[in-house]
C-alpha positions as CSV (number, residue, x, y, z in Angstrom):
1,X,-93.4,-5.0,80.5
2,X,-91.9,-1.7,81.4
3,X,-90.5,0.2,78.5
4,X,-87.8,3.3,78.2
5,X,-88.8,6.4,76.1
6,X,-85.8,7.2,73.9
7,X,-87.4,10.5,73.4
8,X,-85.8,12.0,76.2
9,X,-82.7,10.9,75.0
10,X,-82.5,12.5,71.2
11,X,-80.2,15.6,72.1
12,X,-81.7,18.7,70.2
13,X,-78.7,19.3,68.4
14,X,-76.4,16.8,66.6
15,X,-72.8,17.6,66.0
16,X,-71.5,17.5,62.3
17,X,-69.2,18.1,60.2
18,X,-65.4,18.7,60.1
19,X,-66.2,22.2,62.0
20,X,-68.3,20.2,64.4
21,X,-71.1,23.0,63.9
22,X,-74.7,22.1,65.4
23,X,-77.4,21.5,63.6
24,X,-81.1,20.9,65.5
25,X,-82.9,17.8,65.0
26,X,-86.5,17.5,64.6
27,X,-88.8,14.5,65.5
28,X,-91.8,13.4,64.1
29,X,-93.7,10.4,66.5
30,X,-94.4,7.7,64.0
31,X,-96.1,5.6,66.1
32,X,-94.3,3.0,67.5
33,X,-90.8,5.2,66.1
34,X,-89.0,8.3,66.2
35,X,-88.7,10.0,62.7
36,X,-85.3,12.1,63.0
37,X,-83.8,14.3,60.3
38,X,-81.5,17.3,60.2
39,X,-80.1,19.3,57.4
40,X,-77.1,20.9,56.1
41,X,-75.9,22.9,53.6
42,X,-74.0,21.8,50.9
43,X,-70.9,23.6,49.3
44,X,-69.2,24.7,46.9
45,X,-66.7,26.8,45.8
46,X,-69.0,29.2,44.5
47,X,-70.7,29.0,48.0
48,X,-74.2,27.5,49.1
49,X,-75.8,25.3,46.1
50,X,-78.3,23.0,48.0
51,X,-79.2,21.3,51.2
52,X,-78.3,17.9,52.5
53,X,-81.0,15.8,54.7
54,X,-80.4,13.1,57.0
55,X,-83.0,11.3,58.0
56,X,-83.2,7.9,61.1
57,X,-85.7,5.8,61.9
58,X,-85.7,5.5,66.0
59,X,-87.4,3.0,67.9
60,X,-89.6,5.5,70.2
61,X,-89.5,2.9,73.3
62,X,-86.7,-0.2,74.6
63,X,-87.2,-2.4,77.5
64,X,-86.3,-1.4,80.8
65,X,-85.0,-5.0,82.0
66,X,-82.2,-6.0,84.0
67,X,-80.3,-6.5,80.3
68,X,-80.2,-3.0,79.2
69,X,-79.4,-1.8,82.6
70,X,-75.8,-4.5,82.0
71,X,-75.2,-3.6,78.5
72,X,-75.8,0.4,79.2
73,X,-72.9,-0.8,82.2
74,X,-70.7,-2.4,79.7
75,X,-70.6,0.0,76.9
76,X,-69.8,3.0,80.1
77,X,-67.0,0.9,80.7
78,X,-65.8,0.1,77.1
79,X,-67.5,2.2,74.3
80,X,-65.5,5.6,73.2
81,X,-67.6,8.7,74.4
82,X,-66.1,11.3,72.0
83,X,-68.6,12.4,69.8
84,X,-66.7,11.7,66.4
85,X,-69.6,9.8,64.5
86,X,-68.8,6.5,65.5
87,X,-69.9,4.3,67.6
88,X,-67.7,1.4,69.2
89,X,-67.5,-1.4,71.5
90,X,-64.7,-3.7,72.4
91,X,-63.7,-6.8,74.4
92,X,-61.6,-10.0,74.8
93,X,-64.4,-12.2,75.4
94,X,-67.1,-14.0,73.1
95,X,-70.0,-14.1,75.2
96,X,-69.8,-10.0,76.0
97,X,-69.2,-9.3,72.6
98,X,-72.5,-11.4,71.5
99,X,-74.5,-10.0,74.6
100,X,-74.0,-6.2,73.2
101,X,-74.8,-7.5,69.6
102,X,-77.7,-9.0,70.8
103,X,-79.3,-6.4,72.5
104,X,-78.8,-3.3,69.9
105,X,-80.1,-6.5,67.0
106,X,-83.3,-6.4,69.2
107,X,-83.9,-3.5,71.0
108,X,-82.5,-1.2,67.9
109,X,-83.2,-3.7,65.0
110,X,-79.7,-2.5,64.4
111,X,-78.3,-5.7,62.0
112,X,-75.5,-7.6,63.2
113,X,-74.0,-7.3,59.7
114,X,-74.0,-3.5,60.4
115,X,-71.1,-3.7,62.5
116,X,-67.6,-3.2,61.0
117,X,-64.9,-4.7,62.5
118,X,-60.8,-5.2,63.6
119,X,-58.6,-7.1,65.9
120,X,-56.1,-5.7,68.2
121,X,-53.5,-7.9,69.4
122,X,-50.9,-7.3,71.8
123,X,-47.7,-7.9,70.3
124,X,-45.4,-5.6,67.8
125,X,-46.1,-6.5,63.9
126,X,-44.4,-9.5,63.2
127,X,-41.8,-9.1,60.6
128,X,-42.1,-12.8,59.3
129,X,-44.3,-12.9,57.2
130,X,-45.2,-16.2,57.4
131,X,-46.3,-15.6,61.1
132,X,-47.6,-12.7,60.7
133,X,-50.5,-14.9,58.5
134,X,-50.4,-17.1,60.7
135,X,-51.5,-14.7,63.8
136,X,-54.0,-12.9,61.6
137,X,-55.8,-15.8,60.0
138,X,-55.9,-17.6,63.8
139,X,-57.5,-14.5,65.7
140,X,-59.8,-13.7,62.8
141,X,-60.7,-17.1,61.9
142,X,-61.9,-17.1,65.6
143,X,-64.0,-14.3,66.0
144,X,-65.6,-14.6,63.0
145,X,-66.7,-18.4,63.9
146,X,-67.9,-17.2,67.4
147,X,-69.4,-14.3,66.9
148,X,-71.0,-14.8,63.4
149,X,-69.1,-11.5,61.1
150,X,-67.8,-11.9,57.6
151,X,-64.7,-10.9,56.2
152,X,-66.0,-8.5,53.8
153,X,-67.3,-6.6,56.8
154,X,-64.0,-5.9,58.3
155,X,-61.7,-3.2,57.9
156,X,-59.1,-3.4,55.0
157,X,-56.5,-3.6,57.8
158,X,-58.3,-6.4,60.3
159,X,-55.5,-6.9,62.4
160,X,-53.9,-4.1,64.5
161,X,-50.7,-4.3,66.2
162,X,-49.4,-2.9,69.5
163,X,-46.2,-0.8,69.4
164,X,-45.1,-0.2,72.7
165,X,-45.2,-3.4,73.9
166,X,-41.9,-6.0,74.4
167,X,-44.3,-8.9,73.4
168,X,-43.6,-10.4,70.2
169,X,-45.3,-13.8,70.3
170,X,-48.8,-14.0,70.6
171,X,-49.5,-16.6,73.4
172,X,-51.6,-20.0,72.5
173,X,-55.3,-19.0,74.2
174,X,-54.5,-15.1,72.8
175,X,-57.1,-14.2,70.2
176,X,-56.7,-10.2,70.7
177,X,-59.7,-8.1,71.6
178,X,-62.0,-7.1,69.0
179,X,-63.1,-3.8,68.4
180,X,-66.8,-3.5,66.5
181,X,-67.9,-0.3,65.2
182,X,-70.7,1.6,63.1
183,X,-70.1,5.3,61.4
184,X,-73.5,6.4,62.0
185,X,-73.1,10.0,63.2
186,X,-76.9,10.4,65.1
187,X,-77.3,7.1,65.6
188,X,-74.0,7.2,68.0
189,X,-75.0,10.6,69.9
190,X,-78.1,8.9,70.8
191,X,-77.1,6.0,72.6
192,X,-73.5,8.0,73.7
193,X,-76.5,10.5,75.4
194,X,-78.4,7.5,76.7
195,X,-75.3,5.7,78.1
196,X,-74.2,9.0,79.8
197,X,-77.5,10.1,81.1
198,X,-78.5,6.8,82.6
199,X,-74.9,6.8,84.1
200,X,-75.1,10.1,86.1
201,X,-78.3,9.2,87.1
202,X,-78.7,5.7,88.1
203,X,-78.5,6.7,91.6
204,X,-82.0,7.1,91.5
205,X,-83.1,4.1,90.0
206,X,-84.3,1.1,91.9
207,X,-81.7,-0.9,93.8
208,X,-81.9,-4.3,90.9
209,X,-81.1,-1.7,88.4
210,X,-78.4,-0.5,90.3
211,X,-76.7,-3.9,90.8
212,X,-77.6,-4.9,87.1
213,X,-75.6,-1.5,85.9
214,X,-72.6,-2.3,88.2
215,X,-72.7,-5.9,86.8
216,X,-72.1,-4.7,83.6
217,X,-69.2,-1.9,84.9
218,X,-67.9,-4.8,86.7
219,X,-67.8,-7.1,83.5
220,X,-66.0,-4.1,81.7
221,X,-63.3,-2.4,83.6
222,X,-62.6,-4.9,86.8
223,X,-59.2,-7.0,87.4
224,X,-58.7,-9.6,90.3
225,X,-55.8,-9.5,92.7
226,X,-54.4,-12.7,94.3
227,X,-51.3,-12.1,95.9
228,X,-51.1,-15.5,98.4
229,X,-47.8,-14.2,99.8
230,X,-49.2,-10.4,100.8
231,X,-52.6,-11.6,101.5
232,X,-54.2,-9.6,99.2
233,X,-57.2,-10.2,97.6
234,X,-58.5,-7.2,96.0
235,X,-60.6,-6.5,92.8
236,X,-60.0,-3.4,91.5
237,X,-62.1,-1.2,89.4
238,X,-60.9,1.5,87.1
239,X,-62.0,4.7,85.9
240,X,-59.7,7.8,84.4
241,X,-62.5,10.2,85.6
242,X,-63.0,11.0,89.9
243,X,-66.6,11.7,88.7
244,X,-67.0,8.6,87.5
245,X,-65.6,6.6,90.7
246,X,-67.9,8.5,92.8
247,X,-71.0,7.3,91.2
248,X,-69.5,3.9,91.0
249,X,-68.9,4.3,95.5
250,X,-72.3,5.3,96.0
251,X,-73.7,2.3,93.6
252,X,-71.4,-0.3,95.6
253,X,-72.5,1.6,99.5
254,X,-76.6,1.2,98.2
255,X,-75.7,-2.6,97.7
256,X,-73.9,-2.8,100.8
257,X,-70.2,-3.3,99.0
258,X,-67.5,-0.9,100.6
259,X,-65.0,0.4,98.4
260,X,-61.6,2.9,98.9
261,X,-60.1,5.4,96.9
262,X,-56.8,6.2,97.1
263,X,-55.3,9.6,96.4
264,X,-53.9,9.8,92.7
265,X,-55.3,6.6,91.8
266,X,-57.6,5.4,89.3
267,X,-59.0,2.3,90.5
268,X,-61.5,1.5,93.7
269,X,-60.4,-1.0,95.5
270,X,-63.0,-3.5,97.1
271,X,-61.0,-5.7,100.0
272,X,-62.1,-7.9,102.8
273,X,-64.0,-10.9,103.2
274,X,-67.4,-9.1,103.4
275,X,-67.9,-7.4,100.5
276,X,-66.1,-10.4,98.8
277,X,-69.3,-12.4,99.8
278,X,-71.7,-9.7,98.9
279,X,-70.1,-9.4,95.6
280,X,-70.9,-13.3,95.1
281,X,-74.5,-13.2,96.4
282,X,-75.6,-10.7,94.3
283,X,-73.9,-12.0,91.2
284,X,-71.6,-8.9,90.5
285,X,-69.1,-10.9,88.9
286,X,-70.8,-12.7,86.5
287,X,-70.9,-10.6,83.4
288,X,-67.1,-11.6,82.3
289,X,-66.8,-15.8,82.6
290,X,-63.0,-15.5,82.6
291,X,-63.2,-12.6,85.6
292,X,-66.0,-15.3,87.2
293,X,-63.7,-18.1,87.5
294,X,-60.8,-15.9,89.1
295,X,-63.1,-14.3,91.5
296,X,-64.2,-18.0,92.6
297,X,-60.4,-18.8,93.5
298,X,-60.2,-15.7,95.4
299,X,-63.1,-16.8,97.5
300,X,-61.5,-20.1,98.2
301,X,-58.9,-18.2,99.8
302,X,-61.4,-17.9,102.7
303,X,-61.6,-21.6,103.4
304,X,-62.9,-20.7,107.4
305,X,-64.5,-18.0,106.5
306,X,-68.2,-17.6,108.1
307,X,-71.2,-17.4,106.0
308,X,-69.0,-18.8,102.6
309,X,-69.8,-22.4,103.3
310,X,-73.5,-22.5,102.5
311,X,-72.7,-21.3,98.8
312,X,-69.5,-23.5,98.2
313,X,-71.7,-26.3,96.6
314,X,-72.3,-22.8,93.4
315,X,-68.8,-22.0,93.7
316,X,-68.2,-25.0,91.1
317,X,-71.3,-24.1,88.3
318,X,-71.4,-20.5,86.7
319,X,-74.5,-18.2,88.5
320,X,-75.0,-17.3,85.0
321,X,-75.7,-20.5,83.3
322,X,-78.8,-22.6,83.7
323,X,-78.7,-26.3,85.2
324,X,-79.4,-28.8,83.2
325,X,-83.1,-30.1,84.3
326,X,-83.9,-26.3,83.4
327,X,-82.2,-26.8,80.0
328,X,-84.0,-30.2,79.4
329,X,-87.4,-28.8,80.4
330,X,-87.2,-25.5,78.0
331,X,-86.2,-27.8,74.8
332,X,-89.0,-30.7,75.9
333,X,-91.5,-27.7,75.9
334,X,-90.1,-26.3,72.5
335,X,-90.6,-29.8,70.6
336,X,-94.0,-30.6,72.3
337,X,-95.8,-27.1,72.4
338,X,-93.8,-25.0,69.7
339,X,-96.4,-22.4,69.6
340,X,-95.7,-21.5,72.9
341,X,-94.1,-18.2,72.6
342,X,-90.8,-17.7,74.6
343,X,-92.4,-15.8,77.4
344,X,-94.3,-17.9,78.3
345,X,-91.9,-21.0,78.5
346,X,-89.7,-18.7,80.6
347,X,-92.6,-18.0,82.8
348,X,-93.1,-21.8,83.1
349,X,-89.6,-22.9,83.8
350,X,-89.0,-19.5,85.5
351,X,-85.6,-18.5,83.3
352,X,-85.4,-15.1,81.3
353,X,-87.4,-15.4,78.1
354,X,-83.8,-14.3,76.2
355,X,-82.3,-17.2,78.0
356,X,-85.4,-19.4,76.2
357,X,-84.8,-18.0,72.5
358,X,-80.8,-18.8,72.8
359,X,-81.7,-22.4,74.1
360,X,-84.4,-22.6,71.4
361,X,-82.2,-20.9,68.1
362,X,-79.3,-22.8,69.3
363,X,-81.5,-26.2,69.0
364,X,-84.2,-26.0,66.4
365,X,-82.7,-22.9,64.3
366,X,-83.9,-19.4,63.5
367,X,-87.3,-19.0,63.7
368,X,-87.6,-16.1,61.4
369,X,-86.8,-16.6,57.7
370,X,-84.2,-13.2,57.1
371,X,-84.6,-11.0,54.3
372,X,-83.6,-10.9,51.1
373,X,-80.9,-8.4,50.4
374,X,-82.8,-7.4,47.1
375,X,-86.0,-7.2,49.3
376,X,-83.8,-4.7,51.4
377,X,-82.4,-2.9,48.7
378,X,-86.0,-2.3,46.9
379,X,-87.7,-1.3,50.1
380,X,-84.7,1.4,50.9
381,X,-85.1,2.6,47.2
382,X,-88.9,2.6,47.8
383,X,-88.7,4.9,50.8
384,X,-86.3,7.1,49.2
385,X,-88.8,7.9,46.8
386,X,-91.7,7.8,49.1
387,X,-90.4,10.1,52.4
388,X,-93.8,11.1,53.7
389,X,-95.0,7.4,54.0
390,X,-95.5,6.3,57.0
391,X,-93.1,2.8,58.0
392,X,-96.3,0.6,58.1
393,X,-97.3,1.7,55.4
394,X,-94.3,0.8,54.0
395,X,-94.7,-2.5,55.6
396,X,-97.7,-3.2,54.4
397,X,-97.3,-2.6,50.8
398,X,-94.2,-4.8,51.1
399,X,-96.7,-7.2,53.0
400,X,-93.6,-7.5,55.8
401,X,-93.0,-7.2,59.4
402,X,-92.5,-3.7,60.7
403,X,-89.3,-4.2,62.1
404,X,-88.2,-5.8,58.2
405,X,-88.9,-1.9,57.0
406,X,-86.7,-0.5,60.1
407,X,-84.0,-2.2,59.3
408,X,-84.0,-1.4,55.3
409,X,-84.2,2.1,56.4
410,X,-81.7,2.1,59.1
411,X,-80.3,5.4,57.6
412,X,-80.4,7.0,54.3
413,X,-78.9,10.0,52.6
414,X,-81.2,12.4,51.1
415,X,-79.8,15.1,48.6
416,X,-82.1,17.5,47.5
C-alpha cells in the first residue's frame, strides 16, 4: 500500500503568538512518527524569565488512497486557511461530516472527542424563548445522535444564529450546518500546508487522484441548476480565488469535463449533455448524497439523450453505496471467518476495506476495547516526565498499542 510522507509537509517555521512571530520547528524521526517541538520565550514584565516548549507527536507516513485524495478535496473546499491556530471543517450533511472525522481518527489517531463543536442555523435569534429551545435542542439533538459528539464538547454557545438573513423559522428537514474545530496551533499548519500543497499540485498526480480530489471539491462547493423553463441545466462550482478556478479547469479538461468562466464571476459553470454524462460515469457527484439525488433529476432532463440510456437502470441506487448481495456476503464472511482481517474480505468481495470495517462496526460492534481515560491521563503524565523516551517505549511499559500512546500524547505543554 502506497503511503504519503508528511515530512515534506512540516513547514520549518510555525506561526505564534499574538505578534504572529516565527519560531523554527525541529523534527526528530521516531520511527514510525515525527517528533516536533518548538520554543518560546516566556514573559514578564521584568522581561525574559524562561522558555516555553511545545512538543507533537506526527504520524511520519498516511495512505495515499483515493480517500485522502476526497477528504484533502473537501477540507480545500470547506476548512478555513488562515493560519490563526485552528483548525475547522464544516457542512450540512452527516455522512461528509463522518467521512472527515473518520479519516483524521485513522490516518492522524486524532480522537473524535477532540473536536469541539457549534451549529449555525440560518435564521435571526428567535426572540421566543420557548422556540428558541426548541430550535437548539432539535438541531443539536441531531448532530450529536448522528455523528457521535457530546454536549460537554461543544462550545458554551452551541447554536449560532444568522443576522442578515429575513428567515425567522427554521424549516422542518433544517438542522443547520455544523462547524467542528480543534485549537491546535501546529497541528493546523500542518495539514493547512498539506491541503494547499497537494492543491497547487495535483496537476501532476495520476488521473484517479485527480478525479478523487475533484470529487471531494465537488462534494464541497458545487450547486445544481434546474431551470425547466430556460433550459438550463448547469452545476456550478465556486471559488473566491481565479487561482483556484484554474486548477479546478485544468482538473475537469484532464478528465474530459469542459468548464467556462465568466468574467467577474466566481463559479465555473459545467453545461451540456456531455460533460453531464462524464460527470456521472466517473462518479463526480457522489461525495454530497443530497447534491447526488439533484444531479440524477438533472440527467433525466435528457430523456433522448444518446449514450444516457445504458446507465438509467444506476440512476435509481446511489454509485456510492453497495448492493445488497455485496452487503450480505461481507457480514456472512464476518460471522463465519471473524479472523479475517478487513483487507482481505474487501479483496474477496472486491469493496474498499473501509467500506468492510463500517459494515462490520455497524453489525457486530467496535472491535477495539477504547481506553480508559485514567489510562490516558497516566500515560500523558508519564511522558511529561519521561520526554526522551521513545513512544514504544512508552507503549511498551504501558503494555498498549502504539497508536493508544499517540493519542495520550496528542499534544502537551511543556514549561521549563
Amino acid at each position: 500500500m502506497e503511503k504519503i510522507e508528511l515530512t515534506n509537509f512540516v513547514p520549518k517555521q510555525i506561526i505564534s503568538g499574538k505578534n504572529n512571530k516565527n519560531y523554527d520547528i525541529n523534527i526528530t524521526d521516531d520511527e514510525d512518527y515525527l517528533r516536533l517541538n518548538y520554543s518560546v520565550d516566556l514573559h514578564n514584565q521584568t522581561g525574559i524569565v524562561g522558555k516555553k516548549e511545545h512538543y507533537f507527536l506526527l504520524p511520519k507516513y498516511i495512505e495515499r488512497n483515493h480517500e485522502m485524495f476526497e477528504v484533502l478535496g473537501l477540507l480545500q473546499a470547506e476548512m478555513g486557511k488562515t493560519n490563526n491556530g485552528c483548525l475547522n471543517f464544516c457542512n450540512h450533511e452527516i455522512e461528509i461530516i463522518k467521512k472527515v472525522v473518520r479519516w483524521f481518527e485513522r490516518e492522524f489517531d486524532f480522537p473524535r472527542k477532540g473536536w469541539k463543536w457549534y451549529i449555525k442555523v440560518n435564521i435571526n435569534e428567535p426572540l421566543d424563548q420557548d422556540y428558541k429551545k426548541e430550535v437548539e435542542d432539535k438541531v443539536s439533538n441531531y448532530w450529536i445522535k448522528q455523528i457521535g459528539l457530546s454536549l460537554e464538547q461543544s462550545y458554551p454557545k452551541k447554536v449560532s444564529y444568522v443576522k442578515d438573513t429575513k428567515n425567522k423559522k427554521l424549516k422542518f428537514y433544517d438542522y443547520g450546518t455544523l462547524i467542528i474545530e480543534r485549537k491546535l496551533n501546529l497541528f493546523s499548519q500542518i495539514i493547512k500546508k498539506l491541503v494547499k500543497d497537494i492543491t497547487q499540485n495535483i496537476l501532476n498526480y495520476r488521473e484517479e487522484e485527480i478525479r478523487s480530489f475533484m470529487r471531494g471539491i465537488i462534494g464541497g462547493e458545487s450547486c445544481i441548476e434546474i431551470h425547466k423553463s430556460s433550459k438550463k441545466y448547469r452545476i456550478h462550482i465556486t471559488s473566491n480565488h481565479k487561482e483556484e478556478r484554474d486548477i479546478y479547469i485544468s482538473c475537469l479538461n484532464r478528465l474530459g469535463i469542459y468548464s467556462k468562466q465568466y468574467n467577474n464571476y466566481k463559479d465555473l459553470i459545467i453545461s451540456r449533455k456531455e460533460n453531464h454524462l462524464k460527470l456521472f460515469e466517473q462518479n463526480l457527484m457522489c461525495t454530497s448524497r443530497k447534491k447526488y439525488n439533484k444531479f440524477l433529476k438533472l440527467l433525466k432532463q435528457y430523456p433522448d439523450f444518446y449514450g444516457l440510456e445504458k446507465y438509467k437502470e444506476n440512476m435509481s441506487y446511489p454509485h456510492n453505496k453497495p448492493k445488497q448481495e455485496i452487503i450480505d456476503k461481507i457480514l456472512k464472511l464476518c460471522k463465519e471467518k471473524p479472523d479475517l482481517s478487513a483487507i482481505e474480505i474487501a479483496k474477496i468481495v472486491g469493496i474498499s476495506e473501509y467500506s468492510v470495517r463500517r459494515f462490520r462496526r455497524k453489525h457486530f460492534g467496535r472491535r477495539v476495547i477504547p481506553t480508559p481515560e485514567s489510562k490516558r491521563k497516566e500515560i500523558t503524565e508519564f511522558v511529561k516526565q519521561n520526554p526522551s523516551l521513545k513512544k514504544y517505549e512508552v507503549a511498551k511499559y504501558f503494555n498498549v498499542h502504539l497508536a493508544v500512546v499517540s493519542r495520550a500524547v496528542m499534544s502537551i505543554t511543556i514549561v521549563l
